[in-house]
Backbone bond lengths (Angstrom), bond angles and torsions (degrees), N, CA, C in turn:
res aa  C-N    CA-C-N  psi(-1)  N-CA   C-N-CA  omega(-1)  CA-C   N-CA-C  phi
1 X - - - 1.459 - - 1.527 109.17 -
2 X 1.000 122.79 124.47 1.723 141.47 175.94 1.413 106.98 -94.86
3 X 1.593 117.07 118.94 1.149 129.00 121.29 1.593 150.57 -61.08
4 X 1.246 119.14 133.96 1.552 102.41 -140.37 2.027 90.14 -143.72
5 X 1.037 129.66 105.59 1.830 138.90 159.97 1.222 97.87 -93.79
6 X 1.649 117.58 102.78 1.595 129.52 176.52 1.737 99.64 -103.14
7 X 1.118 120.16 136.15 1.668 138.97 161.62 1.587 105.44 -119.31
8 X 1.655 98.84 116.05 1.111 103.23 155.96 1.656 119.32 -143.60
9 X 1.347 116.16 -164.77 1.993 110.49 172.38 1.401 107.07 -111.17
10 X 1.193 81.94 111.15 1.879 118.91 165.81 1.602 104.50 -59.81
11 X 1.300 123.12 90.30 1.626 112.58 166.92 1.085 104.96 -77.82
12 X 1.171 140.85 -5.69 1.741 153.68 153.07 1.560 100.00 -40.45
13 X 1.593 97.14 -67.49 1.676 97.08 -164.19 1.481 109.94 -96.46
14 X 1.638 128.26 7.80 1.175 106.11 -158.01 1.526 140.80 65.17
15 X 1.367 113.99 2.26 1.421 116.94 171.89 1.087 108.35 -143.96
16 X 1.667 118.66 -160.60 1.195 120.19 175.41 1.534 109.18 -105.03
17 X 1.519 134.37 150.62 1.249 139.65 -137.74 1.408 111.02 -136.91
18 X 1.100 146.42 144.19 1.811 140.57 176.59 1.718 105.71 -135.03
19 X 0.791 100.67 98.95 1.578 102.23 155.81 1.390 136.61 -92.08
20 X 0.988 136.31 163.77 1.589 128.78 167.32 1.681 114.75 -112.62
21 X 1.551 98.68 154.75 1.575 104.75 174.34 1.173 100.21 -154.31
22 X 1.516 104.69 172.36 1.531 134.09 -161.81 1.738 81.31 -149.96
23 X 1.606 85.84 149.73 1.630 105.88 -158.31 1.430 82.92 -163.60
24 X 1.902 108.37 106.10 1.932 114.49 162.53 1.251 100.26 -70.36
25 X 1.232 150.21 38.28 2.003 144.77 -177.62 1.278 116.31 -79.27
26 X 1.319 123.54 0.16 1.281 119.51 -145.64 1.750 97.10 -108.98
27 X 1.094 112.53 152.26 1.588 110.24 164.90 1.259 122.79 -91.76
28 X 1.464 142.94 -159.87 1.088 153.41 142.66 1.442 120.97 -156.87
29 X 1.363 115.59 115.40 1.631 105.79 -154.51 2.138 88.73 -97.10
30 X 1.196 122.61 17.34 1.717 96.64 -179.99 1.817 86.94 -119.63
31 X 1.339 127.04 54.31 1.759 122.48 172.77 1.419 93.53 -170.87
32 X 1.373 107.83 133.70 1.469 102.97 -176.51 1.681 111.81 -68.44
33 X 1.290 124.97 142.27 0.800 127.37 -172.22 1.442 132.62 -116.98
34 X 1.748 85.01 -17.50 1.368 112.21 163.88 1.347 125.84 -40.52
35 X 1.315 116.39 -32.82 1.233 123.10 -149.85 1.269 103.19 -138.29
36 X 1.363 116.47 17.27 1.524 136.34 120.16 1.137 130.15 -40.47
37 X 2.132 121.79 108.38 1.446 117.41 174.52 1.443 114.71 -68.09
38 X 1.972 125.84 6.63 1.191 94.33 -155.06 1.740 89.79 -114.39
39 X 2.010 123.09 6.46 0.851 125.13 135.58 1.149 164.68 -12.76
40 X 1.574 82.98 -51.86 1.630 105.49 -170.39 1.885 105.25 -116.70
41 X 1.416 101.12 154.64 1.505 106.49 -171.36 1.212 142.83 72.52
42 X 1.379 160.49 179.21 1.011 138.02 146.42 1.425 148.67 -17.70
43 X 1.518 140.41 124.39 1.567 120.95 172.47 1.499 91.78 -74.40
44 X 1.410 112.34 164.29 1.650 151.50 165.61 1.143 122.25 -78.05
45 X 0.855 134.60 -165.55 1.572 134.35 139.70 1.649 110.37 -170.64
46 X 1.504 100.23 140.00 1.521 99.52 177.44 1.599 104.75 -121.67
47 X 0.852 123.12 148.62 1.902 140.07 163.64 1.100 105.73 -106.91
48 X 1.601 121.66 94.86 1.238 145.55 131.44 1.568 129.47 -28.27
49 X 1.390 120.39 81.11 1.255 114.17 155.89 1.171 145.23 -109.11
50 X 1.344 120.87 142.68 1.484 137.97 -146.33 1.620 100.47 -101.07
51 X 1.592 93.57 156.53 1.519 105.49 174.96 1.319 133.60 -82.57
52 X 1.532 123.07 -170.23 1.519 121.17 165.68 0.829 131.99 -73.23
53 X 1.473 108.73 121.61 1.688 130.34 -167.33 1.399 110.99 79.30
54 X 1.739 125.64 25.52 1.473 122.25 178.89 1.875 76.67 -122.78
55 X 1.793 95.57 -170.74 1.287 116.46 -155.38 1.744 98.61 -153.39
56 X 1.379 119.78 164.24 1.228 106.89 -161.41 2.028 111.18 -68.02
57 X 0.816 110.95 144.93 1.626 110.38 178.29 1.423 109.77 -156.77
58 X 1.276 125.56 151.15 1.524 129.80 174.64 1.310 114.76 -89.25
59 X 1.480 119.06 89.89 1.510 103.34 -169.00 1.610 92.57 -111.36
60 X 0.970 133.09 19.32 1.723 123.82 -179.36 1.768 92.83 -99.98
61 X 1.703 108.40 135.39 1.583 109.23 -175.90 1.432 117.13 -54.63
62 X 1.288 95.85 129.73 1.794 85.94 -178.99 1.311 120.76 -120.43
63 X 1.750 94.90 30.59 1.484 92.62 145.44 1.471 108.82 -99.35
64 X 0.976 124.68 -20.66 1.853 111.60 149.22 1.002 121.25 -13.26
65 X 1.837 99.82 -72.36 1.274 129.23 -141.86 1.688 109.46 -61.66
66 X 1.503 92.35 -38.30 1.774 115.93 164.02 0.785 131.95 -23.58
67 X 1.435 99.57 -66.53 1.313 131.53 -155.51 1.619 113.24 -80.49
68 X 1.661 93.97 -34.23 1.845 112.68 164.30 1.043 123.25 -72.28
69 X 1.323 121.60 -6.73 1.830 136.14 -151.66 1.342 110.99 27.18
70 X 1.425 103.97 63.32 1.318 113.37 -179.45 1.693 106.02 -118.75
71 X 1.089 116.23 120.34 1.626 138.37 173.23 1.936 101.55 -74.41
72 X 1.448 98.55 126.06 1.640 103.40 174.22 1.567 104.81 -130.08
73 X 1.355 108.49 136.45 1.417 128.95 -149.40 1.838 101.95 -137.52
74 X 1.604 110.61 69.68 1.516 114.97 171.19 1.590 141.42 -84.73
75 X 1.230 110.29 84.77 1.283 122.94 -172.83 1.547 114.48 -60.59
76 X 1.677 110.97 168.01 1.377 104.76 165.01 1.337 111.64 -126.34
77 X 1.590 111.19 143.84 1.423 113.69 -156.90 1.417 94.21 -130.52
78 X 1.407 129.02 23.06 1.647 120.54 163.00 1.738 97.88 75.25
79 X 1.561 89.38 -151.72 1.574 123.55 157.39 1.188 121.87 -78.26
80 X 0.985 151.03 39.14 1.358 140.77 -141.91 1.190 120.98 -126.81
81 X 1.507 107.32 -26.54 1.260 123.04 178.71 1.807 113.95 71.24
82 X 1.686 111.50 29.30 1.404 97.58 -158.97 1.233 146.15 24.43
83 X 1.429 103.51 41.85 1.991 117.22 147.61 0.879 104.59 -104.93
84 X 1.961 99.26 -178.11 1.447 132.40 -162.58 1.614 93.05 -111.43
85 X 1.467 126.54 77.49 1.011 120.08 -177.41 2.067 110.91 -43.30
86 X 1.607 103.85 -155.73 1.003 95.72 141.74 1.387 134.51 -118.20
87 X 1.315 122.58 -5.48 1.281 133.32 157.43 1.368 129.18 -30.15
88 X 1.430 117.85 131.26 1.530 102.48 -169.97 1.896 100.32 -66.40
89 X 1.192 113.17 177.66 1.233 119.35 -157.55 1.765 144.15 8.49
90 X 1.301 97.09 54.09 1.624 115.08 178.06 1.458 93.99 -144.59
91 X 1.116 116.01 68.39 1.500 127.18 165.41 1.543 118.72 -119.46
92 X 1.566 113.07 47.24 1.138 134.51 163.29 1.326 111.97 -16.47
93 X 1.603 128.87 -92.51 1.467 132.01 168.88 1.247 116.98 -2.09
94 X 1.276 109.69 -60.66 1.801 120.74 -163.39 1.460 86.25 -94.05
95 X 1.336 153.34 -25.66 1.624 144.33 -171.03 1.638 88.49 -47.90
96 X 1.852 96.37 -65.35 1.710 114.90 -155.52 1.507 127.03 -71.09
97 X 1.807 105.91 -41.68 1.328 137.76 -176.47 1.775 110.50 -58.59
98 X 1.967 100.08 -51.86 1.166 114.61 -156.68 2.258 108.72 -109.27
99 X 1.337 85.63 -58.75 1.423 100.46 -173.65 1.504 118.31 -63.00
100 X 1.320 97.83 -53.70 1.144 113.09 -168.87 1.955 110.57 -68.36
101 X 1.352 96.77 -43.11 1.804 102.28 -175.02 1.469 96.21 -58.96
102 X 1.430 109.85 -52.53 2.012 102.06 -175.62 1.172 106.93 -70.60
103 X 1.397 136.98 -23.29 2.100 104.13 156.68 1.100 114.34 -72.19
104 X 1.135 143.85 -23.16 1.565 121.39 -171.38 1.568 84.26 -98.69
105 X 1.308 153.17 -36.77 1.213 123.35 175.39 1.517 130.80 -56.36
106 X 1.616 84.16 -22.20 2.271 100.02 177.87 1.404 106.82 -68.11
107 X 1.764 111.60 -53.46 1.131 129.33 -179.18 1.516 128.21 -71.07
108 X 1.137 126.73 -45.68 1.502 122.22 174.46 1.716 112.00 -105.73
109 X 1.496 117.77 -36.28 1.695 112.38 -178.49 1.538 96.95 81.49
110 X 1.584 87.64 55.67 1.383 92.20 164.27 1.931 105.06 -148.35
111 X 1.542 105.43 173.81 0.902 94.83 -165.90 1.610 150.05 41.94
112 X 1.161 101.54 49.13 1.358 136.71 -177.15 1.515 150.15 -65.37
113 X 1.405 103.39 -27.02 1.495 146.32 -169.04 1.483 126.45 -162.43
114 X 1.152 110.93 123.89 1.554 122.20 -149.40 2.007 89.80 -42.19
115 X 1.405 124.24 -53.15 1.345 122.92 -171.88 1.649 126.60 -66.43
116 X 1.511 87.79 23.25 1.562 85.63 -167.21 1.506 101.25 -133.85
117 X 1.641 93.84 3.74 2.389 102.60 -165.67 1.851 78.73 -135.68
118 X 1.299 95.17 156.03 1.368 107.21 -174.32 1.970 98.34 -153.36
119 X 1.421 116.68 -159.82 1.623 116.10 174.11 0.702 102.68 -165.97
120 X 1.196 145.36 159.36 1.627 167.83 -125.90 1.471 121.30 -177.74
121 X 1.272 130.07 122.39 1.528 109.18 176.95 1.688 85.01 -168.90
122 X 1.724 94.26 157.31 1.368 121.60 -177.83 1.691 99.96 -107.27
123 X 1.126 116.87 164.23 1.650 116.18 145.89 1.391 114.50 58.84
124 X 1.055 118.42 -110.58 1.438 145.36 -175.87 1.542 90.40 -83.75
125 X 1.287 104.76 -71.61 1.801 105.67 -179.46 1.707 112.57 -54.30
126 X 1.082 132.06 0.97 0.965 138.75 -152.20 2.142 78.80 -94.83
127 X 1.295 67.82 -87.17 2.096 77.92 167.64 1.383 105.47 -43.30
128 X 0.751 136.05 -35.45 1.735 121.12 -168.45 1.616 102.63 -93.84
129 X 1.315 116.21 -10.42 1.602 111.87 160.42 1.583 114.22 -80.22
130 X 1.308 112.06 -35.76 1.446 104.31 -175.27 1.871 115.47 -74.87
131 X 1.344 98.85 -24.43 1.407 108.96 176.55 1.460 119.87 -87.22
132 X 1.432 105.03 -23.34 1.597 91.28 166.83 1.495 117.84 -93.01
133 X 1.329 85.25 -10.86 2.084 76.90 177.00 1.507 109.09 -93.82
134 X 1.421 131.15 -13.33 1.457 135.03 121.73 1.302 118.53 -15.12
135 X 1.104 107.37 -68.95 1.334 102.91 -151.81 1.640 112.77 -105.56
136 X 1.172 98.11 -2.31 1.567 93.54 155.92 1.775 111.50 -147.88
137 X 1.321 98.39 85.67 1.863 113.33 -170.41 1.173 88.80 -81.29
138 X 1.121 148.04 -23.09 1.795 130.08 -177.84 1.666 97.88 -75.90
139 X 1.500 121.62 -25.15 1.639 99.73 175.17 1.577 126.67 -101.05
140 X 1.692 109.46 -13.06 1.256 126.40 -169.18 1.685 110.35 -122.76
141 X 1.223 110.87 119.38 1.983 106.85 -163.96 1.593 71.07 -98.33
142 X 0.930 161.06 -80.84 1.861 160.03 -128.43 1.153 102.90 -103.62
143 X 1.441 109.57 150.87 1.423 115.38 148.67 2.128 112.30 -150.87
144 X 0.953 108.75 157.06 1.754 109.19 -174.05 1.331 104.40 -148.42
145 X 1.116 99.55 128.28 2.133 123.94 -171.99 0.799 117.24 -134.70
146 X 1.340 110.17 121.74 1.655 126.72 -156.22 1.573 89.49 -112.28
147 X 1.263 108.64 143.87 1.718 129.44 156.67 1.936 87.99 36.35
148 X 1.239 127.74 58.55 1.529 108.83 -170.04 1.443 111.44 -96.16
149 X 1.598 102.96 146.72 1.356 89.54 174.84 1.121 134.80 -106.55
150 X 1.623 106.94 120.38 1.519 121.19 -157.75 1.132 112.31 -89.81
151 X 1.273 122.34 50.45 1.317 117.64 163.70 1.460 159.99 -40.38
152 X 1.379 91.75 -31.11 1.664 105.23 177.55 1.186 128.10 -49.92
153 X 0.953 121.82 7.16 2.065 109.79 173.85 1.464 97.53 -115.39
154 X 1.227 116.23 -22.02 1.517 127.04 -176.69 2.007 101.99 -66.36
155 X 1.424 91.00 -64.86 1.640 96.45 157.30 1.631 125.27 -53.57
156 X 0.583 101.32 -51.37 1.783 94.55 -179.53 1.684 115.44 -67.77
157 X 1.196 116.98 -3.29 1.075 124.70 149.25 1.445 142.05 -67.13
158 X 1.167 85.06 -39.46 2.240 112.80 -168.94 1.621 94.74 -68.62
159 X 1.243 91.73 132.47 2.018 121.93 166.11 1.202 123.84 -79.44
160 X 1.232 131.59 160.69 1.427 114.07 -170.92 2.208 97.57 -96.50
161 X 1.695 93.34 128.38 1.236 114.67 -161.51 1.452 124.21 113.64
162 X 1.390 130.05 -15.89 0.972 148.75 -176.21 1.895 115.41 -89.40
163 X 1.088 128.23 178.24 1.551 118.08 178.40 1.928 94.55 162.22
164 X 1.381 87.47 -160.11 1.450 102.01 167.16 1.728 133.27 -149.59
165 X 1.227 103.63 -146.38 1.534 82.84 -173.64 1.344 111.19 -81.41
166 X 1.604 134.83 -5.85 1.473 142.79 -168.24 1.153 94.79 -109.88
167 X 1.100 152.38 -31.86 1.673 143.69 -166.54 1.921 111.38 -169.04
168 X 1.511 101.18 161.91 1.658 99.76 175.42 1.379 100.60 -86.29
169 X 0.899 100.62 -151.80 1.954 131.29 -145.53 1.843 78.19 -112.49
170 X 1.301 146.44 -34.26 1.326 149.93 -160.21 1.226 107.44 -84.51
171 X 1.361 111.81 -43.78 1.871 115.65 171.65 1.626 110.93 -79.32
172 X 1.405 111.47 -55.92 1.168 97.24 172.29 1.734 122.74 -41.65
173 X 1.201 121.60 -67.25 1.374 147.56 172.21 2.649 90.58 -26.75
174 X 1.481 96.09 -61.20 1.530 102.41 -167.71 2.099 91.99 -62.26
175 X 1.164 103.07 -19.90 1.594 86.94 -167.43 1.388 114.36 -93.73
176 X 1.289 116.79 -55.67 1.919 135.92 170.83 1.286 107.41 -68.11
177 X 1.856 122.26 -26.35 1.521 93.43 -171.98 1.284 98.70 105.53
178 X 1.256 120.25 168.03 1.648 133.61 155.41 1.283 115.59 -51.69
179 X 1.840 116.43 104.06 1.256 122.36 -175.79 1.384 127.62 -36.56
180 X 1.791 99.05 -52.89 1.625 130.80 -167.18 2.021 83.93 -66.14
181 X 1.040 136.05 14.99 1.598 128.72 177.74 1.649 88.91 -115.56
182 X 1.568 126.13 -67.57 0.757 147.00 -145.67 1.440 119.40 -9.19
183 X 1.416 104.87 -51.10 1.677 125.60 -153.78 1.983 85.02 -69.32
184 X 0.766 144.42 -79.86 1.867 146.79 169.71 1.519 95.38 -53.22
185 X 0.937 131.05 58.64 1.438 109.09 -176.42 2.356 89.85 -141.18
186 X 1.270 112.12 103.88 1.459 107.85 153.45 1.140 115.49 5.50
187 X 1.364 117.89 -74.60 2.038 109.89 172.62 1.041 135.91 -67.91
188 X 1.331 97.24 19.27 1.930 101.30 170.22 1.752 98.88 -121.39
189 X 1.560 91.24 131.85 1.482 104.51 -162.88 1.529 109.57 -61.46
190 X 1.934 90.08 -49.19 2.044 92.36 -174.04 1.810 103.68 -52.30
191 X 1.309 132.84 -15.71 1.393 126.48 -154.89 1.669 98.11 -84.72
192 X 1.503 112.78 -62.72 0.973 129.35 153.48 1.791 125.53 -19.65
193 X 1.781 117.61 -52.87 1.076 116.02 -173.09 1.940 108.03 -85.01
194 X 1.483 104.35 -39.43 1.283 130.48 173.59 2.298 90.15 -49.41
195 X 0.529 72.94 -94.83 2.001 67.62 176.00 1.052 126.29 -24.86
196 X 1.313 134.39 -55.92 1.272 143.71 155.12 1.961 120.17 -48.39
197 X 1.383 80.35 -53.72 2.325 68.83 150.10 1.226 128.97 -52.70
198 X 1.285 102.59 -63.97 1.337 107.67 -167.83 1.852 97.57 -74.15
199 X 0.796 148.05 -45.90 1.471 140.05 -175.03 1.818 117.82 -65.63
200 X 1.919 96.98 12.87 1.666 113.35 -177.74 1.938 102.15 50.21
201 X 0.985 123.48 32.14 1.371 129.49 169.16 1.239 114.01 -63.88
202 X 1.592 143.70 162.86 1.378 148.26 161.82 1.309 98.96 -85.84
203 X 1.394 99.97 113.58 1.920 103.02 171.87 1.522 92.26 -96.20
204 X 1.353 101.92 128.51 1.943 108.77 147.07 1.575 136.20 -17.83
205 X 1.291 139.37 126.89 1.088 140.46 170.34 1.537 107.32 -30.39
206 X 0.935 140.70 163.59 1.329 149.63 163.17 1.778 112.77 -149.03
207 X 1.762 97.47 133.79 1.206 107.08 178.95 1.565 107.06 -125.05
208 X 1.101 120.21 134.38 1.752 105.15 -177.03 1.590 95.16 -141.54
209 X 1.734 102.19 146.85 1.364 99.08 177.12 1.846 95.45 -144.18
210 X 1.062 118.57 165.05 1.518 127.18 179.76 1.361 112.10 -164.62
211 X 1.557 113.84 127.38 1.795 118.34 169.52 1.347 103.46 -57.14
212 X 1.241 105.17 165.90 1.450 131.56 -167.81 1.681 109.46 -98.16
213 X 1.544 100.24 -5.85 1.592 105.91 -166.21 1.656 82.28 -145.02
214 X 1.573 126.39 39.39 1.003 96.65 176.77 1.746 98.20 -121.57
215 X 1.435 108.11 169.55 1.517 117.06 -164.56 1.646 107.05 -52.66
216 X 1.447 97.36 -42.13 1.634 112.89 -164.95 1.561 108.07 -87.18
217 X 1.617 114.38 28.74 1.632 104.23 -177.96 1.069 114.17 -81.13
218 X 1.451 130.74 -50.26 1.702 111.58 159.61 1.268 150.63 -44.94
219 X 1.690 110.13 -9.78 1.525 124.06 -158.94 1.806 78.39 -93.80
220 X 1.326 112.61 -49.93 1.562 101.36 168.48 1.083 155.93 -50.65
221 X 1.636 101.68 -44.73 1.089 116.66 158.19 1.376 130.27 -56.19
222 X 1.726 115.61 -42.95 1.377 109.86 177.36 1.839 93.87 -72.72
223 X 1.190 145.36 -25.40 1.346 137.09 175.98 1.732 99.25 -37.20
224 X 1.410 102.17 -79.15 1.314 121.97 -169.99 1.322 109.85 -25.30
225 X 1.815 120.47 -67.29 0.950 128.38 -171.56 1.401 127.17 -62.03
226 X 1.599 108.27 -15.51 1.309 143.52 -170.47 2.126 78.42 -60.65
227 X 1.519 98.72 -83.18 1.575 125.82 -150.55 1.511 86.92 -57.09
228 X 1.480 117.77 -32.08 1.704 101.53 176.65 1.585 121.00 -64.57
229 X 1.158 95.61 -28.13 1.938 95.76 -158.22 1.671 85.58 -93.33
230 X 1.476 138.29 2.04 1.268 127.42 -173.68 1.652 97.15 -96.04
231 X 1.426 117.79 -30.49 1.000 133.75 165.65 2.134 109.28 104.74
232 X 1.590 84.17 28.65 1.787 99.71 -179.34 1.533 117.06 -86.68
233 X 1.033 120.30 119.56 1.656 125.85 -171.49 1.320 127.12 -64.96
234 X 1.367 136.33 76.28 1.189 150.94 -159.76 1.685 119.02 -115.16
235 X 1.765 103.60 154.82 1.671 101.60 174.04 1.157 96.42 -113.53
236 X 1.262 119.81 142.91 1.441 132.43 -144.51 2.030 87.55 -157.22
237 X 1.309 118.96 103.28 1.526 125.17 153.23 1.115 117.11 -134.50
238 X 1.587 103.79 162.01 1.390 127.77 170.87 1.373 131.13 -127.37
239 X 1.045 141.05 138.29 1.325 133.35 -171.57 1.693 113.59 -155.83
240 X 1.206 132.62 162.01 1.551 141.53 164.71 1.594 93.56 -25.68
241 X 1.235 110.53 123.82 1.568 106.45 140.05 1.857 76.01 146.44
242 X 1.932 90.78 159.59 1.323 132.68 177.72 1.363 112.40 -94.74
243 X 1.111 111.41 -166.32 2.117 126.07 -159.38 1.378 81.04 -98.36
244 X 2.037 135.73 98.97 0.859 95.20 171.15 2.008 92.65 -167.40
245 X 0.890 118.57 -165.49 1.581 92.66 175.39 1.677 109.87 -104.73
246 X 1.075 126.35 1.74 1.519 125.66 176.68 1.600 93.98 -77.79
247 X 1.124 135.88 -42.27 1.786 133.46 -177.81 1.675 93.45 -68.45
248 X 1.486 122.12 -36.87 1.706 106.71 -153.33 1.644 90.89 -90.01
249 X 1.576 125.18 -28.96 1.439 101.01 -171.38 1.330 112.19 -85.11
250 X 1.306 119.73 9.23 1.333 123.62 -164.95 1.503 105.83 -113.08
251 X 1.653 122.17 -0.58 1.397 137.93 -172.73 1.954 104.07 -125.92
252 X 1.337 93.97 -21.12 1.493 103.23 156.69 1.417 132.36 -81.70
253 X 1.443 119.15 -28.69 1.572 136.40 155.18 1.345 106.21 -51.47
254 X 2.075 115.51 -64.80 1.427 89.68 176.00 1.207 148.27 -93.62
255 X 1.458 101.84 18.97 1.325 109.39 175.92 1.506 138.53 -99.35
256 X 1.726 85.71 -19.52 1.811 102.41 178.93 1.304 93.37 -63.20
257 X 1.394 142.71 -65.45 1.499 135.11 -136.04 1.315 112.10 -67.20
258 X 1.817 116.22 -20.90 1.451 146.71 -175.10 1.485 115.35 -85.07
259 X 1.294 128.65 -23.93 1.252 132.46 -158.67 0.920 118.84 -91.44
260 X 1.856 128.98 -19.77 1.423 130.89 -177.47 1.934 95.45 -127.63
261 X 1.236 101.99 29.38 1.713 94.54 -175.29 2.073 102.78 -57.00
């Protein structure tokens, strides 16, 4: 198993960029290996995204990940909430969706075909998994969202002066755009998935999970119910647990082995 701190230039972001990866490539000639599932067949690949106020890191087990021959590829996406603000260089979406998949596809020959790349995200990343595999289903067949925060109707509400207890009405406003747009607006996921129905499109796998005691259980729930009444085929659970990483690594165990079946 390879550990991997990549720096490169983000014409996305205007600077230079570091991500991390995990790469099952490796052999070991004293354990049989033969008889290793993560040997045989294709590698995977997942895009790991992280929450608010975290930075890219590999926190899904990767001796799993191994064992799945699944490659994990964790970027850092700031505050951003993975959009394309409008600011020049905070074009997150297109950093992860666009830029980022064609270097590691130039560079390693991986992740190649929507059934072979998937996304991952907690929190903030949680939302920025469902929206980038939204919003770009020709590169991502999966996506899985942990505790995510579904904010957008909550935002498209807010006045200018208004906010909440995590941020003002100024970040929100720099990240989604003009709220009073929001609801038709690219950065709103249901708009995005709602289109792709109706345009008979292949929407992405979807995996969703949320604590039962956690802050963000309604933003999910109305999600969920959202993708039901659209009539979009989704895994949708709930169980004991808070906003926290003992619920996400334990919703990341069961979801990796599920995501590229």
């Amino acid at each position: 198993m390879a550990d991997l701190s990549i720096r490169f230039f983000s014409n996305c972001l205007h600077r230079t960029v570091e991500f991390k990866m995990f790469l099952p490539n490796d052999k070991r000639n004293d354990i049989p290996w033969e008889d290793e599932k993560h040997v045989k067949g294709d590698m995977k690949t997942i895009l790991l995204l992280h929450g608010y106020t975290g930075d890219g890191d590999i926190w899904v087990n990767k001796e799993q990940a191994a064992s799945l021959n699944i490659a994990v590829v964790a970027p850092s996406g700031e505050n951003g909430f993975w959009l394309d603000a409008e600011a020049t260089g905070r074009q997150y979406a297109s950093f992860v969706g666009v830029e980022l998949i064609e270097y590691i596809r130039n560079t390693f020959g991986i992740a190649m075909t929507p059934d072979k790349t998937g996304v991952m995200g907690l929190s903030m990343g949680g939302f920025g998994a469902l929206h980038t595999a939204l919003m770009f289903p020709e590169t991502f067949g999966v996506t899985a969202a942990l505790s995510s925060a579904l904010i957008h109707n909550e935002v498209a509400k807010m006045k200018e002066g208004e906010g909440n207890s995590v941020a003002n009405y100024a970040y929100y406003r720099d990240c989604f755009g003009d709220p009073s747009k929001l609801k038709e607006s690219v950065n709103n996921p249901e708009y995005l998935a709602k289109k792709l129905k109706e345009e008979g499109k292949k929407i992405p796998k979807i995996f969703m999970a949320c604590g039962t005691e956690d802050f963000l259980l309604e933003p999910n729930r109305a999600f969920h119910k959202f993708l039901t009444d659209t009539g979009i085929d989704h895994v949708y659970e709930e169980s004991e647990g808070i906003h926290d990483m003992k619920f996400w690594s334990k919703y990341a165990e069961i979801f990796m082995p599920k995501m590229f079946d």
